[in-house]
N, C-alpha and C positions, 0 to 999 in steps of 0.2 A: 504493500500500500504506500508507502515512504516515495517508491518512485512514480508516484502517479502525478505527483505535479510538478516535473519536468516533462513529462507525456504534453501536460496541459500545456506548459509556456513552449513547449517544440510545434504545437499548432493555430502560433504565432505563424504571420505571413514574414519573410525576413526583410523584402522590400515594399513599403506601403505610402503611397502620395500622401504628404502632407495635407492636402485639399480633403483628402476622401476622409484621413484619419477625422482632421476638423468635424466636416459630417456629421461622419459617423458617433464623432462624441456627442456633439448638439444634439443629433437626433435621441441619444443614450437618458441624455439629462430631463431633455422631453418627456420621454417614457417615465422616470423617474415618480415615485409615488411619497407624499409623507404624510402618515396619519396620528392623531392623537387621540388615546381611547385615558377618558378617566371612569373608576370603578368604586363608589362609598360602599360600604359594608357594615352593620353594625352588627353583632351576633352577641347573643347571652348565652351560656353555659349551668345547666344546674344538673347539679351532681348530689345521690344520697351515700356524702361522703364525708369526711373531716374537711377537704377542700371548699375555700372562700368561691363563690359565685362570679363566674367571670362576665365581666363586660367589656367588647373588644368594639371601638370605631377606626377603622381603618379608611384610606383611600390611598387608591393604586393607580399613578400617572405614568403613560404607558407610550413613548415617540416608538414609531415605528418610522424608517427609511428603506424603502425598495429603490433600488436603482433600476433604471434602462438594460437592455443588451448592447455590449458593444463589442462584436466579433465572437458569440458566444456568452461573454462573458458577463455577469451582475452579482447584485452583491447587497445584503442584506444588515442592515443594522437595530437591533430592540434596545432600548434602553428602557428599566424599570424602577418606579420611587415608591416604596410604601411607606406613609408617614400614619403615625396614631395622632388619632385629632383627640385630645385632652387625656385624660392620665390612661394611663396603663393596668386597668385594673385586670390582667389577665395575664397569663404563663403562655409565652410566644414560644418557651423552649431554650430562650437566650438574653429573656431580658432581667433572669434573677427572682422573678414573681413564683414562685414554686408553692406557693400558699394558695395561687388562684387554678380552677381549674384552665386546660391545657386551649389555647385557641390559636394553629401554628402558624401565625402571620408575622413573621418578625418584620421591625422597621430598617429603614436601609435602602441605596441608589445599587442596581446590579444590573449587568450587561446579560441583558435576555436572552439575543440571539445576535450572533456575528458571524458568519459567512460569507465564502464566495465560491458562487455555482459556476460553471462550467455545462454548455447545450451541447453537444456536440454533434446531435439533430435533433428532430423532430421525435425520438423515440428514445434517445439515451441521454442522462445527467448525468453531473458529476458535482456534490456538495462538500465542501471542506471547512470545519469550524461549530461554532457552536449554536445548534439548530433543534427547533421542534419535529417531533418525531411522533405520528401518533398511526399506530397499528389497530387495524379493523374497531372493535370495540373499547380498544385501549384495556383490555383484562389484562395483558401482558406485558404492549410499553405504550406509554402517554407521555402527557404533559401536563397530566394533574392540574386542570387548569382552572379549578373551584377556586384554589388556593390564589392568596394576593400574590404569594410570590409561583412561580410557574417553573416545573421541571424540563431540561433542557439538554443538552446531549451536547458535549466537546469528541468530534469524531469526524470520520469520514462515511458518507452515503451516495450509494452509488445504485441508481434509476433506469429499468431500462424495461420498454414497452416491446415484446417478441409481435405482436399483433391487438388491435382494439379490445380482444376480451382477454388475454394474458399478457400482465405485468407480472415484473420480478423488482423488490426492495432488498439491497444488502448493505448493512454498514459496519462500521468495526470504529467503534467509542472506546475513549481512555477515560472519559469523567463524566459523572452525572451531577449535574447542578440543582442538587436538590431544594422541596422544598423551605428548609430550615433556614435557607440563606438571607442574606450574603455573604454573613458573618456564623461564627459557631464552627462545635465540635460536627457535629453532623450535617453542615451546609456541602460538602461535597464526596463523593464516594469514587476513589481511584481504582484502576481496574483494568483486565481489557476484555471486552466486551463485545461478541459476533452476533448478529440478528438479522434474519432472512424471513420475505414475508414473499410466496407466489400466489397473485391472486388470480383465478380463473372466472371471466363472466361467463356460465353456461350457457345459458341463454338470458336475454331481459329482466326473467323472473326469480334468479338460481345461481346465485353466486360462491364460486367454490374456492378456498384459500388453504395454504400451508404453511403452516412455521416453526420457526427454529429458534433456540435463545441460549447461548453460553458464557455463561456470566463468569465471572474470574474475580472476584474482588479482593485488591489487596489488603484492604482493613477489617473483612465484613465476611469472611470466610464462609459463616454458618451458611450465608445465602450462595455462595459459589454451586451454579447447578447446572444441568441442559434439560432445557424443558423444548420436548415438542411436540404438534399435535395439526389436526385439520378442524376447521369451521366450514359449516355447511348455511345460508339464509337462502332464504325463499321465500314466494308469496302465492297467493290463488286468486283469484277474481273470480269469487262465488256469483257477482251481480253488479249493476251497474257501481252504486254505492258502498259497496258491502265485499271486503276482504279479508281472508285471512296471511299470518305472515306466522315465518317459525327462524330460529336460529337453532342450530344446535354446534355441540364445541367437544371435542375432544382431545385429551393429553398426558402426557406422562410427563415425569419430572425425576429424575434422578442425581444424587451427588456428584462432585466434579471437583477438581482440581482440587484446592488445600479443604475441602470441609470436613469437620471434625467427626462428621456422623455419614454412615453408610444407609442409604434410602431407595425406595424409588417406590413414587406416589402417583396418582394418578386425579387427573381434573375433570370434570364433565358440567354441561351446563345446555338445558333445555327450555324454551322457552317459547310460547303462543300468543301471539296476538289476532284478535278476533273484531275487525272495524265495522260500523256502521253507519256512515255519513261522517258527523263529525266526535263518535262513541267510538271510544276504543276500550276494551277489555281483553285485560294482559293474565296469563297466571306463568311460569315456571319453578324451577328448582336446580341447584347449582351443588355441588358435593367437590370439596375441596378434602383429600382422605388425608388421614392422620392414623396414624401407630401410639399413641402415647409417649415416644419419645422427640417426635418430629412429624411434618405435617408440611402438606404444596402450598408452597410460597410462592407471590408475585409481586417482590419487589421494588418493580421498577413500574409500575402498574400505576389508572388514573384510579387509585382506589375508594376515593369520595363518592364513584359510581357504581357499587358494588357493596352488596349489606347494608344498606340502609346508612341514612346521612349522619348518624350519631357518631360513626365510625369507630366502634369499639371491635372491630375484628380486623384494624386493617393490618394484623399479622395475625395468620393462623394459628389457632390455640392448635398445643400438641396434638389433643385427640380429635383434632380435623374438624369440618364444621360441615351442616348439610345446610342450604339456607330453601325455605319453599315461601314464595309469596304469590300474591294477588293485587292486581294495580286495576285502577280503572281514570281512564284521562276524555275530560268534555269541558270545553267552554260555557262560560254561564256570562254570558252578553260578549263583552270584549276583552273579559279575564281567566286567559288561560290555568283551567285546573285540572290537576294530578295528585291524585291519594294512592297509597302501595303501605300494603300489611304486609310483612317477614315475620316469619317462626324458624328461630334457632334452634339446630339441634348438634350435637356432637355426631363425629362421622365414628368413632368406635362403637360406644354401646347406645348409639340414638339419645343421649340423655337431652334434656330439655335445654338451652344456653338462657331464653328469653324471648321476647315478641319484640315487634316495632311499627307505628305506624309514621306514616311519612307523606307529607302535605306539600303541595307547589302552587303557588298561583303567580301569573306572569300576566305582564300589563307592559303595551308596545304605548307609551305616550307619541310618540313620531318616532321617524325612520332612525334619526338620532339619539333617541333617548325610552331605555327601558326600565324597568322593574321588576324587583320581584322579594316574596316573601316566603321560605319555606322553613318547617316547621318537623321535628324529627323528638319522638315519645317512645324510650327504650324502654319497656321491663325486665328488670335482672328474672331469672330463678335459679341458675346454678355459675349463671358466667357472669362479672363486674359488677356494679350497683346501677339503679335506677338513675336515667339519664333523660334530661331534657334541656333542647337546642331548638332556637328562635335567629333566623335572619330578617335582615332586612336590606335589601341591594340598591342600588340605582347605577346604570351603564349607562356612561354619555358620550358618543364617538364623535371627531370633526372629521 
């Protein structure tokens, strides 16, 4: 990989008119894009615990710069600010508050994403640098992008379309810019890191994919693993109005390079949705297995979207977890709503973890400016204590 970007500057022209270069840049800067997204957040935390009740007001100002093509080439710039608007009453994970319950937005300016791609046609890329990455439903790698600060990838990614319904994704990361940052013991995880995603359009309705993941981490061993597996979606068109859709996911996960434990687990994840106009009714079940000593882990995963918003499972308990819900999502005038009940159970002896239900409503004020409010009610019975989390968002893009 090391010699790929002299590949890239060798498909440099070696004699170029100064007139055309001109051009060619003008035109580049033309292309060129700058956006500004700001994100307010307020979230409260109640915990039935010895922990003080957190209240987090965050806001996250977000420049984005895309450049033009010029001879191939562009080039990506994110720069990120999260600042707390009045006190701190809450545990970021780094600001010392360790008396408030946890809410992991730490404050701080970080460089989001920094790249430069390379086209080198209409079917093949070349990305180098530090880039968002987000595979099929992000259960495996994302960019965690609930979070104020956003998970991010120092690596190389390399793009390349065989024909309209088969792509192939391959990259090889050194560092994961995780959410904890910018700052902190756990704001980044060193590593080296191989991930392959081929996705197959069957046809229109039927989308077929494959993946691979070998994680290597230098600090973080326990997670060092190779997980891989296929995902299946589809849909039906029962009627004019009226569809069904299904996902299913299968995987295995075994140890790898320094992990301290010998394993191999296996993931599965089924899911129906059943539409009406504008009625959706969703139910699945997902079985992450666990042995009692160890249990399939994801990482690197946008896991705020998986188990329910409380997020107390976003590392597999040893004895594995089965999670079975029920969702149903309808507007009620111009405000988008979604309710989802989860029942937790342990993947060894079925024991009970808890219940959750889980509340969205979203409101488009203009093109510019959104909302939303959701609402996430944990019952402990044998896993963590009773949990309750309250948002409230406003997204404002120029």
């Amino acid at each position: 990989m090391k010699a790929l970007p002299v590949v890239l500057l060798s498909a440099l022209p070696l004699s170029v008119s100064p007139t055309l270069i001109a051009d060619e840049l003008n035109s580049a800067v033309k292309q060129s894009t700058v956006k500004v997204n700001f994100r307010y957040r307020l979230e409260q935390v109640e915990q039935d615990n010895a922990l003080k009740d957190a209240l987090a007001s965050t806001l996250r100002s977000r420049l984005t710069l895309n450049t033009g093509s010029y001879r191939g080439f562009s080039a990506l710039l994110e720069v990120d600010n999260v600042t707390a608007l009045g006190a701190q009453t809450y545990n970021s994970t780094v600001n010392g508050n360790g008396q408030y319950s946890v809410v992991a937005d730490p404050t701080g300016s970080d460089i989001n994403q920094a790249a430069l791609k390379y086209q080198f046609n209409d079917d093949t890329s070349f990305t180098m640098g530090r880039q968002r990455i987000n595979h099929l439903n992000q259960r495996f790698l994302g960019g965690v992008g609930w979070r104020q600060n956003e998970q991010t990838f120092d690596g190389y990614r390399l793009q390349h379309t065989f024909s309209p319904g088969l792509k192939l994704d391959l990259a090889r990361l050194h560092n994961i810019n995780r959410i904890f940052g910018p700052k902190g013991p756990a704001a980044n995880q060193h590593g080296e890191f191989y991930t392959a995603l081929l996705s197959w359009q069957l046809q229109p309705n039927h989308h077929l994919a494959a993946y691979g993941y070998d994680l290597d981490f230098n600090d973080w061993a326990i997670r060092s693993s190779l997980t891989y597996g296929l995902d299946y979606q589809g849909k039906w068109q029962l009627a004019e109005q009226q569809q069904l859709q299904w996902h299913l996911s299968s995987a295995r996960q075994q140890d790898r390079h320094d992990a301290p434990l010998s394993y191999q687990h296996h993931y599965h994840r089924l899911q129906l949705n059943w539409q009406q106009h504008k009625l959706q009714l969703s139910a699945g079940t997902e079985r992450l297995a666990g042995d009692g000593s160890s249990a399939f882990q994801t990482p690197l995963a946008t896991l705020h979207a998986f188990q329910g918003f409380a997020d107390l499972f976003l590392v597999t308990p040893n004895d594995g977890l089965r999670d079975h819900w029920l969702g149903l999502r309808h507007p009620l005038g111009p405000v988008q709503l979604a309710l989802q009940h989860h029942r937790y159970n342990s993947d060894t002896d079925g024991r009970r973890y808890g219940s959750e239900w889980n509340l969205t409503a979203s409101y488009r004020f203009s093109e510019q400016l959104q909302g939303m409010l959701k609402l996430a009610d944990y019952q402990a019975s044998s896993f963590a204590v009773n949990n309750r989390k309250i948002w409230l968002m406003l997204s404002y893009s120029i």
